[in-house]
C-alpha positions as CSV (number, residue, x, y, z in Angstrom):
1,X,4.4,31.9,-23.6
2,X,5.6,28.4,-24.7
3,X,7.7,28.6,-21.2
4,X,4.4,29.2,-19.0
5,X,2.6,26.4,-21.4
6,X,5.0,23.4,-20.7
7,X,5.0,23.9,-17.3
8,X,1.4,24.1,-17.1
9,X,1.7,20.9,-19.0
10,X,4.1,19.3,-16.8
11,X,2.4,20.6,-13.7
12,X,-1.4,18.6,-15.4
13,X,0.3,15.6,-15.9
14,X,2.1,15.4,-12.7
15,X,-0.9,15.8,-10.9
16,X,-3.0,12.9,-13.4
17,X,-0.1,10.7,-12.3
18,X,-0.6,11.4,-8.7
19,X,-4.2,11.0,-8.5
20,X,-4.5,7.6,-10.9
21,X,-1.8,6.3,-8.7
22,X,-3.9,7.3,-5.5
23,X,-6.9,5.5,-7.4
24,X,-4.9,2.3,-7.6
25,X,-3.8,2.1,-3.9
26,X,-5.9,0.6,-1.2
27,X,-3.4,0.9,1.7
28,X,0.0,2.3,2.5
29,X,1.8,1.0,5.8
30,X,4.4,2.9,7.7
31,X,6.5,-0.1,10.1
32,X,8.6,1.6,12.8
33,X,10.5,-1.2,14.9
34,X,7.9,-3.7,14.2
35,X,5.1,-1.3,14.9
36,X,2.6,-0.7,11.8
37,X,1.3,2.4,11.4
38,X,-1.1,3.6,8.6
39,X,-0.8,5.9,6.3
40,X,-3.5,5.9,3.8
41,X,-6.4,3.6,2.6
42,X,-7.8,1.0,5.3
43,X,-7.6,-2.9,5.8
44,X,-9.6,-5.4,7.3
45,X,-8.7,-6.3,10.5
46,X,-8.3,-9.3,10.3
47,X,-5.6,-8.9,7.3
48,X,-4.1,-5.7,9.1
49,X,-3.5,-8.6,12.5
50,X,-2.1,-11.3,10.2
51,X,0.7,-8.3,8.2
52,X,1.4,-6.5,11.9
53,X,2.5,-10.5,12.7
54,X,4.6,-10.9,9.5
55,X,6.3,-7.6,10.4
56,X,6.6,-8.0,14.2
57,X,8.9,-11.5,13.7
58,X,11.7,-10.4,13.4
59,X,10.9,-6.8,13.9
60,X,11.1,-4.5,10.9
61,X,13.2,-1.4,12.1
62,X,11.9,0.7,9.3
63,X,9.7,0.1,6.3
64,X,7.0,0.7,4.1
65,X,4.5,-1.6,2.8
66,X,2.5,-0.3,0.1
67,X,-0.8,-2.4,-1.5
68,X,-1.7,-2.0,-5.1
69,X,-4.5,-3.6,-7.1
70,X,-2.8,-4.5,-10.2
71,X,-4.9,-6.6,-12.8
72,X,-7.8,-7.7,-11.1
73,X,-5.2,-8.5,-7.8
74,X,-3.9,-7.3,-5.1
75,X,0.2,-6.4,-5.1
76,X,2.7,-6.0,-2.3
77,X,5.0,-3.0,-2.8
78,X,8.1,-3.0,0.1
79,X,10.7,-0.1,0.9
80,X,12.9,-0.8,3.8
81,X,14.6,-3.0,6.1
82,X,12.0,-5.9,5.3
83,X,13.7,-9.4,4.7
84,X,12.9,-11.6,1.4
85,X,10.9,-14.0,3.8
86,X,8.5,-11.4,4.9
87,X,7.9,-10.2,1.9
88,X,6.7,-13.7,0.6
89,X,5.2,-14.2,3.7
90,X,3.2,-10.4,2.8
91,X,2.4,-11.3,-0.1
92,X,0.6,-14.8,1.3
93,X,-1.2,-13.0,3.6
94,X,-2.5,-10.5,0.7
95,X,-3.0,-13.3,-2.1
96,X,-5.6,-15.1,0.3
97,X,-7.8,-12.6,0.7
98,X,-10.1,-11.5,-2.7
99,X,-9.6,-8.4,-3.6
100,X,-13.0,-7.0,-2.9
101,X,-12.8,-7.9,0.6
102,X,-9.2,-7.1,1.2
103,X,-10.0,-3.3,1.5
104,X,-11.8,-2.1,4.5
105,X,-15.1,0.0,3.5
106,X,-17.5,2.0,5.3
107,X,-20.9,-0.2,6.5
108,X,-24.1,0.3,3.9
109,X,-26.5,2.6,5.1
């Protein structure tokens, strides 16, 4: 009984992790050989041209680029073959842009 109780435990807060993290993320890029691709939450693009040309010179062979908001800001998360320089030069391109217009949103009906 205690057994089936922690797991359940462990299993709730697992999930609460996962889902406040998820609440905190507005974008997760995948870079294949200088290629970005995707993977959750949207950018404007504008933003999403101006981190495909950090990432394109010199080509990232394979990374992830993860963007938090952290404090009222924006934060640049890398994994991956991603140089020093690009990362400062992401997390220029992200620091410019406010936060509330840094994430893409669906048009106001």
């Amino acid at each position: 009984m205690i057994i089936a109780f922690a797991v359940c435990a462990a299993v709730s807060l697992a999930a609460l992790w996962w889902s406040a993290s998820a609440a905190f993320t507005i974008a997760v890029l995948s870079v294949e050989n200088g290629v970005i691709r995707r993977v959750h939450g949207g950018l404007t693009p504008g933003v999403l041209a101006d981190l495909a040309d950090v990432l394109a010179k010199p080509p990232v062979s394979r990374g992830r680029v993860r963007i938090v908001r952290d404090a009222g800001a924006a934060r640049v998360e890398v994994r991956g073959a991603i140089t020093p320089e690009q990362v400062q030069r992401l997390r220029n391109v992200i620091g410019n842009v406010p936060l509330v217009r840094l994430a893409r949103r669906p048009p106001r009906r």
